[in-house]
C-alpha positions in Angstrom: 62.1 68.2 171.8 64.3 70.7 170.5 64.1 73.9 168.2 65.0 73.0 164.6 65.2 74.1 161.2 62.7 72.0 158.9 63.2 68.6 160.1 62.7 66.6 163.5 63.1 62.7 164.1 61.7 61.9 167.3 61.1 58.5 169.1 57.4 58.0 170.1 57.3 56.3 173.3 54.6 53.1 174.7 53.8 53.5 178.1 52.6 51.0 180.7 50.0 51.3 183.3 51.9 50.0 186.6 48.5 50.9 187.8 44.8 51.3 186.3 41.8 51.4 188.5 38.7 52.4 186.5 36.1 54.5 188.4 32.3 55.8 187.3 30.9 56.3 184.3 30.9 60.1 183.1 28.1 61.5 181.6 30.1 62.2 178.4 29.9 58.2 178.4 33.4 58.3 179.6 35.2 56.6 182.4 36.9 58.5 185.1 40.1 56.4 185.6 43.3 56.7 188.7 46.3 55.2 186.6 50.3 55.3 187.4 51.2 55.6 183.7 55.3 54.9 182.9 56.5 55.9 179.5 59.3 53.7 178.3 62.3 53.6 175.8 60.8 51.6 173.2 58.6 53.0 170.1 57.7 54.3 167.4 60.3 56.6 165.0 58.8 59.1 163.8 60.4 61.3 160.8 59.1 64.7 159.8 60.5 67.2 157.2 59.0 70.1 155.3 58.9 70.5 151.7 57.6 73.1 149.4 54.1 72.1 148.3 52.1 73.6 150.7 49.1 72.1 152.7 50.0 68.7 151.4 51.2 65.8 153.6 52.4 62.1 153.1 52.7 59.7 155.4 54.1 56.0 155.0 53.5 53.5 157.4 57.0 51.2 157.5 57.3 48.5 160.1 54.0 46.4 160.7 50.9 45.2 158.8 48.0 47.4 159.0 44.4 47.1 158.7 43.7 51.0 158.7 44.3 52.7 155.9 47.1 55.6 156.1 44.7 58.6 155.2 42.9 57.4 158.8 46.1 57.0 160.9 45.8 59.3 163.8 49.2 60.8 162.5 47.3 62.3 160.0 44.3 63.3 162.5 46.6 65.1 164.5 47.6 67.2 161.1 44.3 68.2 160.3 43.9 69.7 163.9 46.7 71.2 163.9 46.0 73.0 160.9 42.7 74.0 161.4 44.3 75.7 164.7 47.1 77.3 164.1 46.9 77.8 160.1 49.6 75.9 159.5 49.9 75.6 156.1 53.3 74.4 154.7 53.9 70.7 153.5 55.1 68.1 155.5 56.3 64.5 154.5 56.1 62.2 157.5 57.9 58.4 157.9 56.5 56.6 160.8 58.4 53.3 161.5 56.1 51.2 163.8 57.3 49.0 166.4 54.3 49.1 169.1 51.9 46.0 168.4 48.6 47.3 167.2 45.8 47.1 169.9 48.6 46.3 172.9 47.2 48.7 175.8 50.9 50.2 175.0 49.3 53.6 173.5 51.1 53.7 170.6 48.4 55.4 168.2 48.2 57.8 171.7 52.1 58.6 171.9 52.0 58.9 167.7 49.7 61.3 167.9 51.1 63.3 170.8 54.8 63.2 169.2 53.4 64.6 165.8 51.6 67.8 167.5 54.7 68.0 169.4 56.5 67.8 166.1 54.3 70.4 164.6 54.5 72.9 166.9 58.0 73.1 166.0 58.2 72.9 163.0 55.7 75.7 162.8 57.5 78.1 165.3 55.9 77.0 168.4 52.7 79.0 168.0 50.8 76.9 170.6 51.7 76.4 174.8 51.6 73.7 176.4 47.9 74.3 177.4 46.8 74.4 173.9 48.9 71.5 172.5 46.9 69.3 175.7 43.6 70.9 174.6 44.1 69.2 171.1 45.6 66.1 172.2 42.7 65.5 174.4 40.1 65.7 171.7 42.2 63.0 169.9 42.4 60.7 172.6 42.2 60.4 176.3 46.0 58.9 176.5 47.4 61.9 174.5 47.8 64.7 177.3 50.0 62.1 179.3 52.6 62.0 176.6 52.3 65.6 175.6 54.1 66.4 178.9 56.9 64.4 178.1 57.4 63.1 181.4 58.6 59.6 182.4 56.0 59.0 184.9 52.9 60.6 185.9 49.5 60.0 188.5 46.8 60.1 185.9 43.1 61.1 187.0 39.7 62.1 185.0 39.3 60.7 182.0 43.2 61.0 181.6 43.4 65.1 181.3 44.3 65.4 184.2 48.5 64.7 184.4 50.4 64.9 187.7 54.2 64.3 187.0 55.9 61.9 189.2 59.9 62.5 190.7 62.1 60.2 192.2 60.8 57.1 190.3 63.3 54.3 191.0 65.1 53.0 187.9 63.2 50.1 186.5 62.8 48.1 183.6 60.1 45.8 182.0 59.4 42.9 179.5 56.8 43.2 177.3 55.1 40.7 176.0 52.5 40.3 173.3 50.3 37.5 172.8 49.9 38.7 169.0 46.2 39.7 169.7 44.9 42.8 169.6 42.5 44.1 172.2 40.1 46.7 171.8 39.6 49.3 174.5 35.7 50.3 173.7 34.8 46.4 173.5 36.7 46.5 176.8 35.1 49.1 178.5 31.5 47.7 177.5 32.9 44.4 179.4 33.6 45.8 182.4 30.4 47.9 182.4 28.2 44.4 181.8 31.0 42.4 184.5 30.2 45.1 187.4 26.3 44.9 186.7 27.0 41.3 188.7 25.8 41.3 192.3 28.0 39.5 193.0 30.9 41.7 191.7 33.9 43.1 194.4 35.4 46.0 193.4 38.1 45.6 196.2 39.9 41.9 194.6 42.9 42.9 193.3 44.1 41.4 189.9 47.7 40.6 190.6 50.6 40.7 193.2 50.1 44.2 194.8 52.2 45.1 197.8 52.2 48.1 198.5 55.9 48.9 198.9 57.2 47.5 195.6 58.4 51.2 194.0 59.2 53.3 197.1 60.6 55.6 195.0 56.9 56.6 193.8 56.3 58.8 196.7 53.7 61.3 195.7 50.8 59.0 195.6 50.8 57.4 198.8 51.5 54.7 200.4 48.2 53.3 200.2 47.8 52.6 196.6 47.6 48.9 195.8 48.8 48.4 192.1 45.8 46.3 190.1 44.5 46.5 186.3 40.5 46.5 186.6 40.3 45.0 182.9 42.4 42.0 183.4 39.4 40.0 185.7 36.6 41.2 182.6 37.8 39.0 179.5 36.2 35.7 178.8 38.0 32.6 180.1 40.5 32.2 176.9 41.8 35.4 176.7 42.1 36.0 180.6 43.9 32.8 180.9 46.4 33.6 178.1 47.3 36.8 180.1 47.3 34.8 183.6 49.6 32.3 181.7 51.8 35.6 180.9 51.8 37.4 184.1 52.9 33.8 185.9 55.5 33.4 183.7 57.1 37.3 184.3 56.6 36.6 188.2 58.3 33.1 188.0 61.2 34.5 185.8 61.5 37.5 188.8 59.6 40.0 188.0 58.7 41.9 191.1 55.3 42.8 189.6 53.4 41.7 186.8 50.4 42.9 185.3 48.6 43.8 181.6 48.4 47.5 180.7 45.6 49.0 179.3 43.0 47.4 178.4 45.6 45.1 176.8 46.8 42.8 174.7 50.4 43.2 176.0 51.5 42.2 179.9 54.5 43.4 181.1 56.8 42.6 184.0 58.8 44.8 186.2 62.4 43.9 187.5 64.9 46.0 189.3 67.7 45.1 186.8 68.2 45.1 183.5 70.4 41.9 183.4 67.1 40.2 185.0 65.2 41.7 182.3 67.1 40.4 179.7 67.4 37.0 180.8 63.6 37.0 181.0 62.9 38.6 177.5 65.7 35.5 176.3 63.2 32.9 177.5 59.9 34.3 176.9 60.7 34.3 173.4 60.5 30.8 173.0 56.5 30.9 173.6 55.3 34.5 172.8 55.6 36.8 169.2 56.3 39.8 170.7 58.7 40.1 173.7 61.0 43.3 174.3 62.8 44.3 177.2 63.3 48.0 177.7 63.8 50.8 181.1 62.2 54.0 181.7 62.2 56.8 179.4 64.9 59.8 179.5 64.7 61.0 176.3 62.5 61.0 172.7 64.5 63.8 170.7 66.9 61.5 168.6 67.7 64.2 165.8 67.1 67.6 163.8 
């Protein structure tokens, strides 16, 4: 994100969890999670310009249905702390055009809000460093640090402050795919809190294909990590079979790993081509209501 002179349009990434093993409860009644977290070249648009009225803001919603109101969007959220930092005062009009399905495990309310502080700090003469931009962002959400460092792929620890940026990723691209139901991550959590109470629970089954030497290219974690998402075995028989359903599907149509992100609702596959991609996204769109293909992020600055 670049320097500019009252306006900024900037693409808000999703992100995918190649990898999401959650660990103890915190007592801040947090989790600490170990996640592979890949930022990709689909979002949100996100369009900011000042005006003259100061301390007032409007936002419009464009794109999607939604069942929060505007004034609650965590846009907005991220405005008021901003603010209430820095002093910020001058008025802002803000068009965010929504393409990330609601309650997808894609962190698209995470990204929004990371995108806009970024956004703000411009647009206010960069008054805050990285370290304070983080600090915020991690009282809005524990996703928010990972795409304040605009990185395409990090090794993320704690309850997700904790960013390690990740280098020689090999190029790769996904399908998404939505079932067109949302998942909540609290609900979530509580599920796998009650699903490990079970005696008979083994923390060491993985939930989908995991060798270890799929993405060589991901060298600084090891060769030891075995790629799982520790949500995917917790949801009731309906919902785990609709994402089983999915996650076959990517595999049979060549992705080289399939898996949900997050806490879901959207699966994703992973294919070393883009050609491959495509010709998966062509077919899965005959069953499921949300299906895009896309490849790694490079960059979210689209204009000033």
């Amino acid at each position: 994100m670049s320097e500019n002179t009252g306006k900024i349009t900037v693409l808000a990434p999703a992100k995918v969890n190649l990898h999401l093993a959650v660990k103890e409860k915190r007592p801040d009644g947090f989790h600490n999670l170990e996640s592979v977290f890949l930022a990709v070249n689909f979002g949100d648009t996100l369009h900011f310009m000042l005006n003259n009225h100061e301390n007032s803001h409007d936002l419009t919603m464009e794109g999607m249905n939604f069942s929060l109101p505007a004034e609650k969007n965590i846009i907005n959220r991220a405005l008021s702390v901003f603010r209430a930092k820095t002093g910020f005062s001058k008025g802002i009009a803000i068009r965010a055009e929504k393409r990330i399905p609601v309650g997808g495990g894609l962190g698209g309310g995470s990204s929004n809000a990371a995108y806009a502080l970024l956004a703000f700090n411009k647009l206010a003469g960069s008054p805050l460093d990285k370290n304070a931009l983080l600090e915020l962002g991690s009282a809005l959400g524990s996703d928010v640090p990972f795409f304040i460092y605009e990185t395409a792929a990090a090794w993320v620890t704690g309850r997700g402050e904790f960013i390690n940026p990740l280098n020689n990723i090999p190029q790769l691209f996904f399908v998404l795919v939505n079932p067109g139901f949302q998942s909540d991550t609290a609900s979530a959590f509580r599920l796998l809190d009650e699903y490990r109470k079970n005696p008979r629970y083994d923390a060491g089954i993985p939930s989908s294909k995991n060798e270890n030497n799929l993405f060589p290219g991901i060298q600084e974690i090891g060769s030891w990590l075995k790629y799982r998402n520790d949500f995917l075995q917790v949801f009731d028989e309906k919902e785990r079979s609709v994402y089983n359903e999915i996650i076959f599907q990517l595999t049979e149509q060549g992705a080289v790993y399939a898996n949900l992100s997050g806490a879901g609702s959207t699966c994703f596959g992973v294919f070393n081509n883009i050609e491959q991609a495509q010709k998966t996204a062509q077919v899965l769109r005959e069953r499921w209501p949300f299906v895009q293909e896309c490849g790694l992020l490079e960059n979210t600055i689209l204009s000033t």
